[in-house]
FIKOLZA-1660 file (N, C-alpha, C; in steps of 0.1 Angstrom, whole numbers, plus 5000, padded with zeros to 4 digits):
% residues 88
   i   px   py   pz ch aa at
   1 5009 4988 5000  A  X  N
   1 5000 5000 5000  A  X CA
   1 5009 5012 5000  A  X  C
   2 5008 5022 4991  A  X  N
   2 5013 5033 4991  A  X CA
   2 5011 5044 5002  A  X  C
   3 5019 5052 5008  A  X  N
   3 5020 5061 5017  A  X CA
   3 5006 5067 5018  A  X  C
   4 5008 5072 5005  A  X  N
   4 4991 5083 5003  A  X CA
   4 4984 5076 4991  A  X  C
   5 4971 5079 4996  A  X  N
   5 4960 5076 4980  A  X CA
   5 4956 5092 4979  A  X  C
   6 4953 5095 4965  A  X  N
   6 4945 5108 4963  A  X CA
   6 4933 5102 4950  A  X  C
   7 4923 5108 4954  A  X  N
   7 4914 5109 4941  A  X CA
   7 4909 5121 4942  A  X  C
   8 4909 5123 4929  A  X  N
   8 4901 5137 4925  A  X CA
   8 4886 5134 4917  A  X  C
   9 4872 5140 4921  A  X  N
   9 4865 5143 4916  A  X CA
   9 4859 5151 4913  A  X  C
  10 4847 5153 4899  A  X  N
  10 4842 5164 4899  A  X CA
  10 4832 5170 4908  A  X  C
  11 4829 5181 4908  A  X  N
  11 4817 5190 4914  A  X CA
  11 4810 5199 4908  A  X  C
  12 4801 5199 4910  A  X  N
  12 4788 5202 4903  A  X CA
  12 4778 5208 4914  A  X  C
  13 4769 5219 4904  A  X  N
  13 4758 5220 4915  A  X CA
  13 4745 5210 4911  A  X  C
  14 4750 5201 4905  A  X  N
  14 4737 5187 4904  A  X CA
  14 4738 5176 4914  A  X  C
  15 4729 5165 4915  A  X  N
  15 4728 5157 4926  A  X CA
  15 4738 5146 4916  A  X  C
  16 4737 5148 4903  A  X  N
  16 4747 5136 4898  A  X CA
  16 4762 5136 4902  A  X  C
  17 4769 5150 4901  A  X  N
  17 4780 5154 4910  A  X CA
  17 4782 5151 4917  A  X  C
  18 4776 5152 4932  A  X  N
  18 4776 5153 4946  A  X CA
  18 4778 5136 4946  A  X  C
  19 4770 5125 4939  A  X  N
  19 4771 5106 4941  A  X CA
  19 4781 5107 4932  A  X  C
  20 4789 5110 4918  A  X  N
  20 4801 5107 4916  A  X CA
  20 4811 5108 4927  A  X  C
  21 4814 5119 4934  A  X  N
  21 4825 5120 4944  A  X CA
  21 4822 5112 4955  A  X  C
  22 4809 5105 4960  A  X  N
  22 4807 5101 4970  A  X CA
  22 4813 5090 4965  A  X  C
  23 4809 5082 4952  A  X  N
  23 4812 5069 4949  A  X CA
  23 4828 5065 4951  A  X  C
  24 4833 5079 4944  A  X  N
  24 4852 5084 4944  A  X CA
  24 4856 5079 4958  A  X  C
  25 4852 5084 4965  A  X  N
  25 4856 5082 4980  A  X CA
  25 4853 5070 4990  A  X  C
  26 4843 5065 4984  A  X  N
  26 4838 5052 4986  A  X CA
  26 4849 5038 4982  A  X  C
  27 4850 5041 4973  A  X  N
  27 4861 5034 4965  A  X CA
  27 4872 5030 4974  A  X  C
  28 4879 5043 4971  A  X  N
  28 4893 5046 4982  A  X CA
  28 4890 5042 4999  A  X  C
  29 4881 5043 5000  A  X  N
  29 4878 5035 5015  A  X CA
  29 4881 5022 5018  A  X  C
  30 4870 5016 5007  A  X  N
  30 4867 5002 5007  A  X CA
  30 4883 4995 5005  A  X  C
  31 4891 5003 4994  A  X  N
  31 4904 4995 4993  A  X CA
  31 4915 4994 5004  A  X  C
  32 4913 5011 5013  A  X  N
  32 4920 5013 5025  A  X CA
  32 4918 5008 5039  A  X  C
  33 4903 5008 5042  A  X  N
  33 4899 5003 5058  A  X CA
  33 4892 4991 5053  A  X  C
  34 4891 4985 5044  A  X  N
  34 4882 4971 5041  A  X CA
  34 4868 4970 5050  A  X  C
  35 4864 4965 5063  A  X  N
  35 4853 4963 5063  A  X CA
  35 4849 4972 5077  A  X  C
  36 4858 4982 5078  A  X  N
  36 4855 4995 5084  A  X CA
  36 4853 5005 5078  A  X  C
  37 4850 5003 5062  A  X  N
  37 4852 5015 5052  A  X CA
  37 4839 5020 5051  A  X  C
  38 4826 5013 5053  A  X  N
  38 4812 5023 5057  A  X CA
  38 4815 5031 5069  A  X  C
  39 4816 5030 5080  A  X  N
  39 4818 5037 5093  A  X CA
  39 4830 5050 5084  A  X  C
  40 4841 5050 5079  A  X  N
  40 4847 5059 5077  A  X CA
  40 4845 5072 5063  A  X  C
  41 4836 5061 5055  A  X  N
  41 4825 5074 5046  A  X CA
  41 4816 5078 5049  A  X  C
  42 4806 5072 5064  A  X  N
  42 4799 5082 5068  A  X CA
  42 4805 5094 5080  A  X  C
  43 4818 5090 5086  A  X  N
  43 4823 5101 5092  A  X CA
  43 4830 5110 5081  A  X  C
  44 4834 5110 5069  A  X  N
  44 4841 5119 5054  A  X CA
  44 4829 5123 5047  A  X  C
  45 4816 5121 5049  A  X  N
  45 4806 5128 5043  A  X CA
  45 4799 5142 5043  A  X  C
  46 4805 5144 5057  A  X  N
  46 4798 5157 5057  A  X CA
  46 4810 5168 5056  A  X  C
  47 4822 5161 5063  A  X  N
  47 4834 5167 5057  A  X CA
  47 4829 5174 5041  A  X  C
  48 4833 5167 5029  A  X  N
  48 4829 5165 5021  A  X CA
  48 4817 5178 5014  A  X  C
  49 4810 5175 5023  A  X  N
  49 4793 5181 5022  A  X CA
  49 4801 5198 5023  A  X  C
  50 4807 5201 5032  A  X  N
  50 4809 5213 5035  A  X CA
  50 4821 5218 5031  A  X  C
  51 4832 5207 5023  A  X  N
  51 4840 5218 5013  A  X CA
  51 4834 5222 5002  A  X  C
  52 4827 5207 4996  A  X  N
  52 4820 5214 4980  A  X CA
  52 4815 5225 4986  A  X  C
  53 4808 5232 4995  A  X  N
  53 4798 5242 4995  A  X CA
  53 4803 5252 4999  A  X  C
  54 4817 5254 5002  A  X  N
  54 4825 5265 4997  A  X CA
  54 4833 5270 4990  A  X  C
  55 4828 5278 4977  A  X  N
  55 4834 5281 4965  A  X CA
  55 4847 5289 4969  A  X  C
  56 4856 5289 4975  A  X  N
  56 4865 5303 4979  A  X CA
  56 4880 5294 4980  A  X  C
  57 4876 5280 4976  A  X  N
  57 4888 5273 4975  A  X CA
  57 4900 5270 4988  A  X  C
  58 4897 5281 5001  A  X  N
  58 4901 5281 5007  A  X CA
  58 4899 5270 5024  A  X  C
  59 4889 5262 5018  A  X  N
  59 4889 5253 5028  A  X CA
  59 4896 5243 5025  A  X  C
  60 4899 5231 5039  A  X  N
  60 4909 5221 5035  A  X CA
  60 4906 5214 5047  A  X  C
  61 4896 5206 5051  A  X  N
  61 4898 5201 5062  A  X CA
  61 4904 5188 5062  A  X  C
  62 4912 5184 5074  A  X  N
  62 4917 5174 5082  A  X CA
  62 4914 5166 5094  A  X  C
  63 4914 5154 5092  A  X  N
  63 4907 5144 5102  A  X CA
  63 4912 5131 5103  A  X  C
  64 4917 5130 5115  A  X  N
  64 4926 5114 5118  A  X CA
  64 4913 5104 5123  A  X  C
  65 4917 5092 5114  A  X  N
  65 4904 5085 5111  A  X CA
  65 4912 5072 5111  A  X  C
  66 4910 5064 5118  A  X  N
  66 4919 5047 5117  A  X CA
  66 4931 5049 5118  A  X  C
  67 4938 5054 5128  A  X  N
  67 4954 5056 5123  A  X CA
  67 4958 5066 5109  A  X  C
  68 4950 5067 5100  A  X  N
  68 4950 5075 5089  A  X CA
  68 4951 5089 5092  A  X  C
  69 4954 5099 5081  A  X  N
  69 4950 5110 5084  A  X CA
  69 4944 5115 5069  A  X  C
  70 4929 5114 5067  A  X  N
  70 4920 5117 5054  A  X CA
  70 4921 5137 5056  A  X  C
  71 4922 5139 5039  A  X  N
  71 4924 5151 5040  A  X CA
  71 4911 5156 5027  A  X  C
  72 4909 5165 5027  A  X  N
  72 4897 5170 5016  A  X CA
  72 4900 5184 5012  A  X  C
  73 4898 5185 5002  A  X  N
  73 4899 5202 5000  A  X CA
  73 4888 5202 4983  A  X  C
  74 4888 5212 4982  A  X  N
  74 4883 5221 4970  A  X CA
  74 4889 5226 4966  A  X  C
  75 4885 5225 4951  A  X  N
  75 4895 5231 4939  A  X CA
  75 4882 5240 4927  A  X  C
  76 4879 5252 4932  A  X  N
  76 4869 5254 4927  A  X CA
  76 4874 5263 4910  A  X  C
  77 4885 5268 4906  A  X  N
  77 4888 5270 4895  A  X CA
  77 4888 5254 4888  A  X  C
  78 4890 5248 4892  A  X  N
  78 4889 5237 4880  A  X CA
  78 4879 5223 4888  A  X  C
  79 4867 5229 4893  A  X  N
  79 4857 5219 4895  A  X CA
  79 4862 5209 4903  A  X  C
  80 4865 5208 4907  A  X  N
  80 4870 5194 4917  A  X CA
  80 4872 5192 4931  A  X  C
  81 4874 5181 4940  A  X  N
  81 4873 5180 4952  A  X CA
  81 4885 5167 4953  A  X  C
  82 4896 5170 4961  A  X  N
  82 4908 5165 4963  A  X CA
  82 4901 5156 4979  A  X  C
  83 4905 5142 4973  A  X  N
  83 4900 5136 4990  A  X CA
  83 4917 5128 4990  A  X  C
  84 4918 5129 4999  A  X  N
  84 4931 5115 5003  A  X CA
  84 4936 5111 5021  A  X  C
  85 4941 5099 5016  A  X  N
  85 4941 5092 5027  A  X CA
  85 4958 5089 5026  A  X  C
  86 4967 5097 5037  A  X  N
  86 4978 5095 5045  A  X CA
  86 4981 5084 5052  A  X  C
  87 4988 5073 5056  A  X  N
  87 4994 5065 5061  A  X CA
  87 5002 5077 5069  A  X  C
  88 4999 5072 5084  A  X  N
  88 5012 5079 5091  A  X CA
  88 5017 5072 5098  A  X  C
% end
């Protein structure tokens, strides 16, 4: 397993948006915490919920989660939402 995972998805003000990135992050879970990976997308969802919903690019939150440290930010010049998961 690599040090860090990153995925990037898009963002949108549609509900199809909002379940691509959920799925993105879903993903990256299931392969990282295996059968602790629901408990840790529902504590990264609202994370999540409240960077898309700040256009100013300047949020970035961080949260140590299983020994991990999951990071999220927004990239609102080029649509997207940076999630990743640190090995420390």
């Amino acid at each position: 397993m690599p040090d860090e995972v990153s995925v990037l998805s898009p963002v949108g003000s549609g509900r199809r948006q909002a379940s691509v990135a959920r799925i993105d992050y879903v993903r990256v879970n299931n392969a990282i915490f295996g059968t602790r990976s629901g408990a840790v997308s529902r504590a990264v969802q609202p994370l999540v919920a409240r960077v898309a919903a700040d256009g100013s690019g300047r949020t970035r939150l961080t949260q140590r989660i299983l020994g991990r440290t999951v990071s999220i930010m927004h990239l609102p010049a080029r649509k997207l939402i940076v999630y990743s998961v640190r090995a420390d």
